[in-house]
N, C-alpha and C positions, 0 to 999 in steps of 0.2 A: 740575314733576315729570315731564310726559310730554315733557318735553324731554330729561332725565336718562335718560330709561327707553330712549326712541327710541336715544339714544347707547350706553348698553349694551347697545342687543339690535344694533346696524351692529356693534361690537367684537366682540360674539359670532360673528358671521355671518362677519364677515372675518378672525378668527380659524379657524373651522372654514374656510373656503376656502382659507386661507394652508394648512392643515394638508393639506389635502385634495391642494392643489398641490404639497405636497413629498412626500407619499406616493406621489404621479402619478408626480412626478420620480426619484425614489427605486429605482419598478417602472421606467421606463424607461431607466435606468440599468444595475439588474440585469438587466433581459432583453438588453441591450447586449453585455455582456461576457460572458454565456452562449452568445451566437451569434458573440463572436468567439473564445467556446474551444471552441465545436460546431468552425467553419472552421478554426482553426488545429491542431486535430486531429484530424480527421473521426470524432470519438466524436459516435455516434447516439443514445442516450438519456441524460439530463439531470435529475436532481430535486433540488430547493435548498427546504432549509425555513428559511427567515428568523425570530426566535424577537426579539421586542423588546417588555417587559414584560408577559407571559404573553398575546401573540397573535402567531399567527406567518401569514406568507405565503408561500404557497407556488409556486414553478414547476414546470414539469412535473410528471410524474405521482406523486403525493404518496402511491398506495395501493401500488404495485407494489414488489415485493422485490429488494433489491440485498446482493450480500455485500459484508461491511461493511471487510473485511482487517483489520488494524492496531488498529481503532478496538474491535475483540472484547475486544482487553487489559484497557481500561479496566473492562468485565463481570468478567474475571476479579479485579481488581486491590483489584473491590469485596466481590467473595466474601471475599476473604483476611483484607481489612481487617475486613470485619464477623465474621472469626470468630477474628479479633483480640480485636476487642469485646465478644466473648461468652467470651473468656477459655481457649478452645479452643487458641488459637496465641499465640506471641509470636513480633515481627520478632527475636527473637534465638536464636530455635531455627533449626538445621542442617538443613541438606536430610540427611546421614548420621543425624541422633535421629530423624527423623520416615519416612524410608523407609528399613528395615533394610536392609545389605549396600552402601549405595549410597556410592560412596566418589570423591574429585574428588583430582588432584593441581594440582601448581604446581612447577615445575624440580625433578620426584624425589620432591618431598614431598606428605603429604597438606595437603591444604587444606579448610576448613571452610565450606561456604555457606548463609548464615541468609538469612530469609523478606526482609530487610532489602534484601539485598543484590540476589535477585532480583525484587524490586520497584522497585528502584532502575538495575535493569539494570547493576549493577557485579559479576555474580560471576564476570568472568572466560569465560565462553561468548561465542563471537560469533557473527555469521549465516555465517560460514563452513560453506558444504553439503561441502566435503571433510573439515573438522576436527569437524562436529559436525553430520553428517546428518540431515533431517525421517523422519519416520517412514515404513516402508515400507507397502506395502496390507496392513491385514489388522490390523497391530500397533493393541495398547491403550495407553493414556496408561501405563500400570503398564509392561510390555514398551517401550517408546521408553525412559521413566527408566531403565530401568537397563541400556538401552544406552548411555546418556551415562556410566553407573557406568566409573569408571576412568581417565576422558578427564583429557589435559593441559591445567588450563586456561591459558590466553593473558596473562594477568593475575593476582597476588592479591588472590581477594575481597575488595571493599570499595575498591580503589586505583582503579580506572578504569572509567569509564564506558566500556560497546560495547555497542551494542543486538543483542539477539538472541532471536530468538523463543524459543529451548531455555528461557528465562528464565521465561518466562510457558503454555509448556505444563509444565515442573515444579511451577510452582504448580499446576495444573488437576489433577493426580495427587498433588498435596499437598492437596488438597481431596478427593478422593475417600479418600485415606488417612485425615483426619480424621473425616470426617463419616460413613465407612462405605458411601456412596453413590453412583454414580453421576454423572460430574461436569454428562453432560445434565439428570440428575433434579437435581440440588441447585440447580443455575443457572435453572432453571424453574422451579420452587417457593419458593426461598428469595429469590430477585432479582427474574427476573425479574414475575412473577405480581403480589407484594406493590408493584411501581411502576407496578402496568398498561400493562406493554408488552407487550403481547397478540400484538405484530405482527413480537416481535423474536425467534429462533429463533437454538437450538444447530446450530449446522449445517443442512444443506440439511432443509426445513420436507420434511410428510409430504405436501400439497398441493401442487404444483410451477407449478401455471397460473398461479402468480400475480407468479414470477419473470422478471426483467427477464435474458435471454440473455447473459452473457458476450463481449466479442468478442476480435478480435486484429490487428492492422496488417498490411498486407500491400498495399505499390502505392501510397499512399494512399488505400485503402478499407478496410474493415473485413469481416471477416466471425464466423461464432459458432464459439465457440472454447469446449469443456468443461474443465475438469481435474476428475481426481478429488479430492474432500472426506476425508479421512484421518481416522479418530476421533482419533487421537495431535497432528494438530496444530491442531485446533479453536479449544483456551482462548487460542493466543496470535494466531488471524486469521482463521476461520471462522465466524464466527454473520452470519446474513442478516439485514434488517429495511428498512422504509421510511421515506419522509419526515418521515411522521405521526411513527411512533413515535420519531423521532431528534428533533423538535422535541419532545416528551413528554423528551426523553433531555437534553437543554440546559434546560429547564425545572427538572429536576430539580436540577442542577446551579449553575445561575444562581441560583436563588431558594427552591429547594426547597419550595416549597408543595406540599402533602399529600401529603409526604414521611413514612412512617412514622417514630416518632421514633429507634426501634434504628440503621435504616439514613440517617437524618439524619446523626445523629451519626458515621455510617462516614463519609460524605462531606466531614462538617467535619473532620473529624480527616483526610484525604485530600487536600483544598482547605490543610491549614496546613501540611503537610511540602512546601509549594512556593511559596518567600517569594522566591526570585531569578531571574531570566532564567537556561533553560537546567537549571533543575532538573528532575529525572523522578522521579516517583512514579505507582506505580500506575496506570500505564496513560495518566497524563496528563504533559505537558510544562508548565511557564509559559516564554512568549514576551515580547515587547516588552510593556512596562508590565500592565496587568493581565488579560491574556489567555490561556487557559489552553485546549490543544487537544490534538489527536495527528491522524493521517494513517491512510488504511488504503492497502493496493496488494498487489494479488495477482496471477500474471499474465493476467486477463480481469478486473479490474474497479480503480478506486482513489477513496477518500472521502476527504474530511476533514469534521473536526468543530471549530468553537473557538466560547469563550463570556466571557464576561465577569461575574463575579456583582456586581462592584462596580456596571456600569451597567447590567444584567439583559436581556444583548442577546447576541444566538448565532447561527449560521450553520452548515448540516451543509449540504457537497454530495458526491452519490450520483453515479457514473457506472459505466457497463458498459465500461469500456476501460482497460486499464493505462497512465497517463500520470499520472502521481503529481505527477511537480513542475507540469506544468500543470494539475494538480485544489487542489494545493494554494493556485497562484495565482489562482484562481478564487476562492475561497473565502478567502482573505485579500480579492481588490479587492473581493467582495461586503461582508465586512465593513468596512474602510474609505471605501463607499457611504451602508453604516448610521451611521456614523460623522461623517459629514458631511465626509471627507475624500477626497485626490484618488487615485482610484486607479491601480496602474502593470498594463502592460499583462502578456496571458497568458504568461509564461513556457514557451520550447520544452521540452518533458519528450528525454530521451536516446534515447527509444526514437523518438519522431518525428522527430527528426536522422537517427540510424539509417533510421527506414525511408525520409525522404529520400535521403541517401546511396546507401543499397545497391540503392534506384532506379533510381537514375543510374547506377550501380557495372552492374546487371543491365542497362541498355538499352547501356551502350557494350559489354558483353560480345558481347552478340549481334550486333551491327556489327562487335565484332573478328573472334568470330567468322564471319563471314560475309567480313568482310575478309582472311581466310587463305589462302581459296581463291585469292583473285587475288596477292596478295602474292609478289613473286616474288624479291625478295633477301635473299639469306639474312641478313646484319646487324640486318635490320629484324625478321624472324622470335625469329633469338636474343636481340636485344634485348625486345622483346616479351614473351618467356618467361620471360627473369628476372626482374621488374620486377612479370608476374603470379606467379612462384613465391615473390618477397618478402613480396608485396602477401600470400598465404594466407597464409606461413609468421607476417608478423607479427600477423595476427589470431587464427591457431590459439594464439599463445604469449601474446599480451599479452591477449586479452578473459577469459579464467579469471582471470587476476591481478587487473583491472581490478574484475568481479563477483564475485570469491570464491565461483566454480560451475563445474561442468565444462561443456566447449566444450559436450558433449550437452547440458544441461540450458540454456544459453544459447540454443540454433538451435532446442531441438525446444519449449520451451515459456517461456521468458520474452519474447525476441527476435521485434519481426515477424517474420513470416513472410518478408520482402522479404531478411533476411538470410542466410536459408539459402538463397533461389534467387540470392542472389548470388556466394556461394561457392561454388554449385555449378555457374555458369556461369563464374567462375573457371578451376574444377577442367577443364571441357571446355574452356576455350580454351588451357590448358595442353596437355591431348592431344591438342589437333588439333592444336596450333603443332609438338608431339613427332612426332606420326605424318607432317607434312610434313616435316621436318627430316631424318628417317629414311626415307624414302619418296626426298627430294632424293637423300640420300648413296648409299642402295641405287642408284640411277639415274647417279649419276655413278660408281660402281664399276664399272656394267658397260658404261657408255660408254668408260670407259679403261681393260677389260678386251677389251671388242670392238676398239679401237685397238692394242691390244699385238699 
């Protein structure tokens, strides 16, 4: 008997050690690939809440507030549905039944866009800032809508997916239309409060010290970078929150435990409108087999969020820098860590290409620069000049097509900073190459003016 006992208490023990060791392995794994997406994009602050059967682990700073971009949707996505469920809305009511006056076309015609449609991101709007601009300062959710009143849309509702935020702040003003209230008040009290997310806030929170800075690329360094919080674009990429409550926010979702049963139910009926790879509801996407997420990305911060409810296992990572596609791959190798599989390395986000480039673009300027003054044959000069008047011309015309944003809204706030000091050293090696070229000609006019 005490030979029995002895054997299963070694099993017990080398089980808890085996466990202990993969846990080890597991944390040094994710703090691996967190330091090599610190290095590979010189983003300074970092929070990963790990969520695998209702405990989660956490890196960096787990208390500290990060806007969340993108991932806001999903808040909004669950208001809708739950007032769905309370028989307030159907996905088959009109954005025109439900906000009077408010009217959308399609080539000439009117066109009709139900709750369905802009939860599903098909109605037709896209993120185009010239065809369907954010809201100005000052504007309410109520005043933005019915600046969209009128607009051509791009699509007929319901034919083609285009992600666009206009989609999900019309819902946030279709909540306030419904419910009479306020879309800060209804989303605090009715969502958020009743899932105890104490930590997660409509917009910039009334206490600020607790907020993790914003930054912006520039050189490859970073530094703090503001924008303004708009009330009108809030519901679709605005609400702040931390690790904590984002690991509460996968919980929820994964497993739902003590989950009220109203808004359970919002979330099972949410979780079943997304049966295939590539499908989007409410705020969430399903990906490869059974993984279900969304992304946030504003220009100073970008998250993602993905969870699994089949194996009740979840990943949110927080950063204070806009690099979206490398926050993304972050947060997939992490998951694929928890997984027990191999993970692939951080993906370059466009903006850190960029601000490499326009690095390089900005150091060989100031060498041309500087290189003008000695330059003394003209072929070399005029060559020179055109080659940089191409070099602007083609990025004043192709980056607005590229981003669907005007050149201004590209240099002065999505774009490192490294891009506009490289267009604008550009721009001065152009008029210096000009003022020698003309400076040349003035000089030889009046050297074969003094000859005559």
């Amino acid at each position: 008997m005490r030979k029995i006992f002895n054997a299963i208490l070694m099993m017990i023990i080398l089980s808890v050690c085996l466990s202990c060791r993969a846990k080890a392995e597991t944390a040094d794994a994710v703090e691996d690939i967190i330091k090599e997406f610190k290095d590979s994009t010189s983003c300074e602050y970092v929070s990963v809440a790990v969520y695998e059967n209702g405990e989660t682990t956490f890196y960096g700073d787990s208390d500290s507030l990060y806007q969340i971009g993108s991932m806001t949707k999903a808040f909004t996505g669950l208001a809708i549905e739950h007032l769905i469920d309370e028989g307030l809305l159907s996905k088959d009511d009109t954005v025109s039944d439900l906000i009077p006056g408010f009217e959308a076309y399609y080539n000439g015609q009117k066109a009709d866009i139900s709750i369905d449609d802009l939860m599903r991101q098909t109605s037709g709007f896209t993120n185009s800032e010239k065809d369907f601009p954010s809201a100005a300062d000052g504007m309410t959710l109520s005043e933005w809508t019915y600046s969209m009143s009128g607009k051509q849309l791009k699509s007929i509702p319901g034919s083609e997916y285009a992600y666009s935020n206009a989609n999900y702040n019309i819902l946030g003003a279709i909540i306030e239309r419904v419910t009479g209230r306020e879309y800060r008040e209804y989303m605090e009290n009715e969502i958020l409060k009743p899932l105890g997310l104490n930590s997660t806030y409509v917009g910039i929170p009334s206490k600020t010290e607790n907020i993790i800075a914003g930054e912006r690329l520039v050189y490859r360094n970073t530094f703090e970078y503001d924008i303004p919080v708009r009330e009108a674009n809030i519901p679709a990429g605005y609400f702040y929150s931390n690790a904590k409550d984002m690991s509460k926010w996968i919980g929820i979702w994964a497993d739902g435990a003590d989950v009220l049963p109203d808004l359970k139910d919002s979330i099972d009926n949410i979780k079943s409108m997304m049966t295939e790879k590539g499908d989007y509801y409410s705020g969430w996407e399903r990906f490869e087999g059974d993984v279900i997420g969304h992304s946030g990305g504003t220009p100073n911060y970008s998250s993602r969020i993905v969870f699994s409810d089949k194996n009740d296992i979840g990943v949110c990572v927080l950063t204070n820098l806009n690099v979206s596609a490398s926050t993304d791959s972050l947060c997939n190798g992490i998951i694929d860590i928890v997984k027990g599989r191999d993970r692939g390395r951080i993906t370059s986000d466009v903006w850190t290409v960029f601000d490499v480039i326009f690095s390089a673009i900005t150091l060989v300027s100031i060498l041309l620069f500087i290189a003008v003054f000695f330059i003394r044959k003209k072929y070399l000069l005029i060559g020179s000049q055109i080659v940089l008047v191409l070099l602007l011309l083609t990025m004043i015309i192709l980056f607005p097509l590229i981003f669907s944003a005007s050149l201004s809204e590209i240099l002065l706030i999505w774009a490192p900073a490294s891009l506009f000091g490289g267009m604008i050293m550009i721009c001065a090696d152009i008029l210096l190459i000009g003022i020698r070229l003309f400076l040349r000609k003035k000089n030889a006019d009046r050297n074969k003016t003094g000859r005559g």
